[in-house]
C-alpha positions in Angstrom: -14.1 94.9 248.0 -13.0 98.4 247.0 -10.4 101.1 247.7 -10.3 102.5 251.4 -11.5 98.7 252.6 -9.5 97.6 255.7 -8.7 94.6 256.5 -7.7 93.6 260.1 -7.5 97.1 261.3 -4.6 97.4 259.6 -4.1 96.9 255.9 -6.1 99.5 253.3 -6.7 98.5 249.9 -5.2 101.2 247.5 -5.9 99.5 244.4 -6.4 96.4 242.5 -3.5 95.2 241.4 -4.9 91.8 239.4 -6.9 88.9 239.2 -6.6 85.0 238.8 -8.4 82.1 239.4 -7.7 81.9 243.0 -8.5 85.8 243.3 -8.1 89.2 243.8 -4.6 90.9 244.4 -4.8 94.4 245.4 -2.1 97.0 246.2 -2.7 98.3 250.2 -0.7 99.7 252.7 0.0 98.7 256.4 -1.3 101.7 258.8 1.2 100.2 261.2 4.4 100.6 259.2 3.6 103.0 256.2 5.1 100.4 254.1 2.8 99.1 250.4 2.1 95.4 250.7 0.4 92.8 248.5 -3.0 91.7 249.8 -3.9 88.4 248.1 -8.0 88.0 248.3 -9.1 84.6 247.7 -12.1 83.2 246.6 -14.2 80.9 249.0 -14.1 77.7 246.7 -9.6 78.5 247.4 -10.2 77.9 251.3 -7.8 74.6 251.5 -5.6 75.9 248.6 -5.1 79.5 250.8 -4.0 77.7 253.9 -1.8 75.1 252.1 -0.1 78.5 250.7 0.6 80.1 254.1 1.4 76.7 255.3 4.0 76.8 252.8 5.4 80.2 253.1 5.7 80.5 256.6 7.7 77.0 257.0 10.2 78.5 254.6 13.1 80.6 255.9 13.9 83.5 254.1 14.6 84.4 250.4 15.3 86.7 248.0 13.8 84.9 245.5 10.6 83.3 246.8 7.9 86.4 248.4 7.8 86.4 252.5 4.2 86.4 254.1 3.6 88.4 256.6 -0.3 87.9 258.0 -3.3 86.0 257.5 -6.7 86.2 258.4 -10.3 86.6 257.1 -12.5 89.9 256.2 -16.0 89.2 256.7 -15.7 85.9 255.8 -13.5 85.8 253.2 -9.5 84.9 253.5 -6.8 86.8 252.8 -3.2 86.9 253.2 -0.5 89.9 253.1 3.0 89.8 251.3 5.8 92.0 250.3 5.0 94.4 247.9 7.1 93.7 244.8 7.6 96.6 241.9 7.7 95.9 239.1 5.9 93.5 236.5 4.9 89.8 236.1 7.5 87.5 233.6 4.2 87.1 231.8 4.1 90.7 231.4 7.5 91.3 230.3 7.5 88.5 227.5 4.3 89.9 225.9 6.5 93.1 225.4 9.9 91.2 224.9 8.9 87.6 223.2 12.5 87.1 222.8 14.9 88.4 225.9 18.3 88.5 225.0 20.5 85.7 226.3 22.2 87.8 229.3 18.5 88.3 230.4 17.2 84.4 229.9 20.3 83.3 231.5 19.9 85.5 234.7 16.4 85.2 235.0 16.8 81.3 234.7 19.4 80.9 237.4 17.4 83.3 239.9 14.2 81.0 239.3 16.5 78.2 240.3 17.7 79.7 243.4 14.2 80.3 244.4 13.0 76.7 244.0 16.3 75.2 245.5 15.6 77.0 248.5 12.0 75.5 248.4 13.0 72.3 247.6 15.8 71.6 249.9 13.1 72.6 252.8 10.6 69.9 251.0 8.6 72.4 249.2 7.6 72.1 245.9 5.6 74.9 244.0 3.6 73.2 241.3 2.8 75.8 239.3 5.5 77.6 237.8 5.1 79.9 235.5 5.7 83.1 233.6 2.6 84.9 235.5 4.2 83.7 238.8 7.7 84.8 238.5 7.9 88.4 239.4 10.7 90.7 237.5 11.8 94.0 239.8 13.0 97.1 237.7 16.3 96.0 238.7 15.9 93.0 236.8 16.2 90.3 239.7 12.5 87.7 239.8 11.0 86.4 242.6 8.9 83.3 242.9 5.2 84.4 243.9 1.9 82.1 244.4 1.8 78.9 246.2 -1.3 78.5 246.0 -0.9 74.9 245.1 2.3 73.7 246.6 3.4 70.5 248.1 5.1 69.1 250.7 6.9 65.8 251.3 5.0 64.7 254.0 1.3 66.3 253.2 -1.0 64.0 251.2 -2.2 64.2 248.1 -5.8 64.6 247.3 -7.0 62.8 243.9 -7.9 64.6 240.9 -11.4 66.2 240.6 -14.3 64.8 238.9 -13.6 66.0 235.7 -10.1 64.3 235.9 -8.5 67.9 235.6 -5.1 68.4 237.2 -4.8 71.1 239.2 -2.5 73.9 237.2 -1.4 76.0 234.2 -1.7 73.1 231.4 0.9 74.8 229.3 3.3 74.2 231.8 2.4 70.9 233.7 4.7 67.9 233.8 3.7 64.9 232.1 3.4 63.0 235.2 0.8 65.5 236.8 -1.7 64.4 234.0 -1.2 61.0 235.2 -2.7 62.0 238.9 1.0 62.1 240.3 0.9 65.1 243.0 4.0 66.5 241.8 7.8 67.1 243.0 11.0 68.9 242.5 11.4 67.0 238.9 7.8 68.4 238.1 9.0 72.0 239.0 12.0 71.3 236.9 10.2 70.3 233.9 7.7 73.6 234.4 10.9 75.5 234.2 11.6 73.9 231.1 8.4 75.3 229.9 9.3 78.7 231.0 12.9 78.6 229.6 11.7 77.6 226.3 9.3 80.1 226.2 11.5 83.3 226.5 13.8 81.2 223.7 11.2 80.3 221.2 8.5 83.1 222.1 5.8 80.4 223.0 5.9 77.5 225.5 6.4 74.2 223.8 3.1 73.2 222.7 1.9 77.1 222.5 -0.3 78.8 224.8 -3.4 76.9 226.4 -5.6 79.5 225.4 -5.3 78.4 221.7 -7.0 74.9 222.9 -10.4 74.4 222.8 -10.1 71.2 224.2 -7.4 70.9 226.8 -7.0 66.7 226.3 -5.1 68.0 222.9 -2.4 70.2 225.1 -2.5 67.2 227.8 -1.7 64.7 225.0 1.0 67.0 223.9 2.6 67.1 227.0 2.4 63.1 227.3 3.1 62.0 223.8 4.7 64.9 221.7 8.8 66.6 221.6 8.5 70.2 221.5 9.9 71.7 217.9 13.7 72.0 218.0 14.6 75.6 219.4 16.6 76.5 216.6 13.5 76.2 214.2 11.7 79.4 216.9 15.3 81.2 217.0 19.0 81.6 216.0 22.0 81.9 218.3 20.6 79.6 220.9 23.9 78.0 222.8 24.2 74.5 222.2 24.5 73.9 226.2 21.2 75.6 226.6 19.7 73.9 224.1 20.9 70.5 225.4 19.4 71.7 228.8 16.5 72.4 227.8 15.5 69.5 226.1 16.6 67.6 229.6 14.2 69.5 231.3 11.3 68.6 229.0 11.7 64.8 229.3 9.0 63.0 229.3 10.2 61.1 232.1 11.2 62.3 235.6 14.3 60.2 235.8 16.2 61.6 232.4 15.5 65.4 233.6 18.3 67.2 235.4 18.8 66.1 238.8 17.8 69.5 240.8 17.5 73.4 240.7 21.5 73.6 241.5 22.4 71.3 238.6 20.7 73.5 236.5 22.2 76.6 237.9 25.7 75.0 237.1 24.5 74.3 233.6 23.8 78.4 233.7 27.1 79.1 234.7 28.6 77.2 231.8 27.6 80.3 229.6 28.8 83.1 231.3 32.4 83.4 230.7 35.1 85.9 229.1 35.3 85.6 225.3 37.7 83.4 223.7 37.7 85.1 220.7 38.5 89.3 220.4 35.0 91.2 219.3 35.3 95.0 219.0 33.3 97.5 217.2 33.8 96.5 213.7 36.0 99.2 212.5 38.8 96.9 211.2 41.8 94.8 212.2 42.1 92.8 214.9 39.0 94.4 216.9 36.8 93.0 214.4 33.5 91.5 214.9 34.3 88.1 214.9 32.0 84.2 215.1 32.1 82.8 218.3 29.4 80.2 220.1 26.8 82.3 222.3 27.7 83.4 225.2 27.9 86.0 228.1 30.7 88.3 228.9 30.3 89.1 232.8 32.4 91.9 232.2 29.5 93.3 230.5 26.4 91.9 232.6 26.2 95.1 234.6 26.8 97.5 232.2 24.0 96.2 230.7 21.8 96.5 234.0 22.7 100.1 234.0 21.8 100.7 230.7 18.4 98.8 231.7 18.0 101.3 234.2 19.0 104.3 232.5 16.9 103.4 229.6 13.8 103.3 231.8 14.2 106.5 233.6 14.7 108.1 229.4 11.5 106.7 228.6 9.9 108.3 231.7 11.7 111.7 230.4 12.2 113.3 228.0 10.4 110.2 226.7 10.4 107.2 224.2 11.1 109.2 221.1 13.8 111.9 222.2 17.6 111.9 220.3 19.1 110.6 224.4 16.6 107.4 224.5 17.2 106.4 220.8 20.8 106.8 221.5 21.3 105.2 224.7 19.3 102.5 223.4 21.7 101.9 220.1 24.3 101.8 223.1 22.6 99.2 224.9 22.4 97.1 221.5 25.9 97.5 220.9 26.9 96.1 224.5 24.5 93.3 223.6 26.7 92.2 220.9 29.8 93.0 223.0 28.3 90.8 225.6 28.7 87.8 223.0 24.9 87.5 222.1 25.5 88.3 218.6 21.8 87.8 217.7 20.9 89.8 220.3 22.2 92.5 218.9 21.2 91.8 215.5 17.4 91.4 216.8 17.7 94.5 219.0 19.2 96.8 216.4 16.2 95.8 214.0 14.4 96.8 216.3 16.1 100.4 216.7 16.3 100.9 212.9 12.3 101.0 212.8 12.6 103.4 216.2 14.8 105.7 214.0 13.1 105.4 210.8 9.9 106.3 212.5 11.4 109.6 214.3 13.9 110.9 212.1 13.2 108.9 208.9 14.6 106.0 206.8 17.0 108.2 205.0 18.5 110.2 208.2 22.0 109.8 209.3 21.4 108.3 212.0 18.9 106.0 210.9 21.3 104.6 208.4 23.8 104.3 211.2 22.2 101.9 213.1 20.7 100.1 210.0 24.7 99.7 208.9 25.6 98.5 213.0 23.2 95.6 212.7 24.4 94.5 208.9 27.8 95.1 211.2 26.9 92.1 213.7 25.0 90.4 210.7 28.4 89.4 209.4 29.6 88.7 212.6 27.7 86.2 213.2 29.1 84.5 209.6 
């Protein structure tokens, strides 16, 4: 395939957008409509896997969260199917910039990916293969599920593992009991969103990233016989809720993880709250900087979007390194602590100080600003 290819009369490839195991993805646009869309190109060997997807799609009513198909059909042989086009990047992609999102992001990103598989599941669909490359994230900040390559229903049969007794998925993320030749279900989804959660709190998923195997029975035995470290040994300022959640999600066995998608979204919920205790800007009195458990101010949730945004279009222009970017960005840190992330802030201004000391040097003003705003939350956090 290459740019200018049509496919059906209708969609023409732009450019290629990525590749997997099951494929090609490519950018195109539908000559009926004007409209960008995502053609999804599979490989011959995917046949069964392709229609189980579109299978799956189209008996799901609509979602925000989980990406609509729209056609399906073959181009000299070879199948494809059409989706929405979503902007923006792959979770996958964002962690490899951002190991370590702050809480308001985890926490928002982890009840969206909950709403997306309680839709599925309450129509008796399950994924099977969540994961960070699979979970699209939109400039605005809001994922959507992508890829159901492999999904289940409750009625369909399952076919028996391969020859080479290798379960079909992404081994850093696959439930205990899918090693075990069980076909997988809404408990296996939730313990692949445990993998996910932990891996934007710790930087890694629990037994690290299957590409550091050389033999994948190590990363199954893992998953079968081993606890993941303790978060707090990856990170600090993880609430103790989310910690407790997400050692429920791991469990080894189906029974002890959390019930369903909506459980865990209450669980979410649990975190985002006013604070209990006044935090200000550290100037003195009663508006000091004070200790408090980890948490998320919604008062504060879309100011922070907006600084997301505005943020993006500064780096665009004048770019990453003028005076409004570095400043708009120490904003954005200081409405992370605000927010109640404390080590948020602390993490994200450490990451500004080296921004500034770069650009205007250790010793500048404003360098030494932000240096003394994160020793500011450093204390806070005492």
């Amino acid at each position: 395939m290459e740019a200018g290819t049509v496919l059906g009369g209708r969609y023409e490839l732009l450019r290629q957008a990525g590749e997997g195991g099951q494929g090609l993805l490519w950018q195109a646009r539908d000559r009926e409509t004007g409209d960008h869309v995502a053609a999804k190109l599979l490989l011959m060997a995917d046949v069964k896997r392709y229609q189980r997807e579109i299978r799956a799609l189209r008996l799901l009513s609509p979602s925000d969260r989980i990406a609509a198909i729209h056609d399906a059909a073959d181009h000299d042989g070879r199948p494809y199917l059409i989706m929405g086009w979503i902007e923006g990047d792959s979770l996958q992609e964002v962690l490899r910039r951002e190991p370590l999102p702050r809480l308001e992001r985890v926490l928002h990103w982890t009840g969206q990916i909950c709403e997306g598989l309680a839709h599925a599941h309450a129509e008796g669909v399950f994924h099977r293969d969540v994961k960070p490359a699979n979970i699209m994230v939109s400039p605005a900040g809001d994922v959507t599920l992508v890829d159901f390559g492999i999904a289940r229903f409750v009625d369909s049969t399952f076919t028996a593992l391969p020859e080479d007794r290798r379960p079909i998925g992404s081994y850093a993320y696959l439930a205990p009991e899918r090693w075990h030749e069980h076909p997988g279900d809404h408990l296996s989804d939730l313990y692949a969103l445990g993998c996910v959660l932990y891996e934007m709190l710790a930087g890694q998923p629990p037994f690290g990233f299957a590409w550091r195997y050389t033999d994948w029975t190590r990363l199954r035995d893992k998953h079968l016989h081993t606890s993941p470290v303790p978060l707090a040994q990856h990170r600090s300022g993880i609430p103790e809720v989310l910690d407790r959640l997400t050692v429920r999600l791991l469990a080894k066995s189906p029974a002890e993880r959390s019930g369903d998608a909506q459980e865990v979204i209450k669980q979410i919920s649990r975190l985002i709250h006013p604070p209990t205790t006044q935090v200000g800007d550290g100037s003195g009195g009663d508006d000091t900087p004070t200790a408090v458990g980890p948490y998320v101010d919604p008062g504060f949730i879309e100011r922070l979007r907006t600084a997301d945004v505005r943020i993006q279009r500064l780096n665009t222009f004048p770019g990453p390194d003028s005076p409004a970017t570095l400043e708009a960005q120490a904003e954005r840190a200081e409405l992370i602590g605000l927010s109640g992330d404390v080590t948020g802030a602390i993490r994200e201004y450490d990451r500004i100080e080296k921004l500034y000391s770069r650009v205007h040097g250790p010793r500048h003003p404003l360098t030494l600003a932000i240096l003394n705003a994160g020793i500011r939350w450093t204390f806070a956090r005492k």
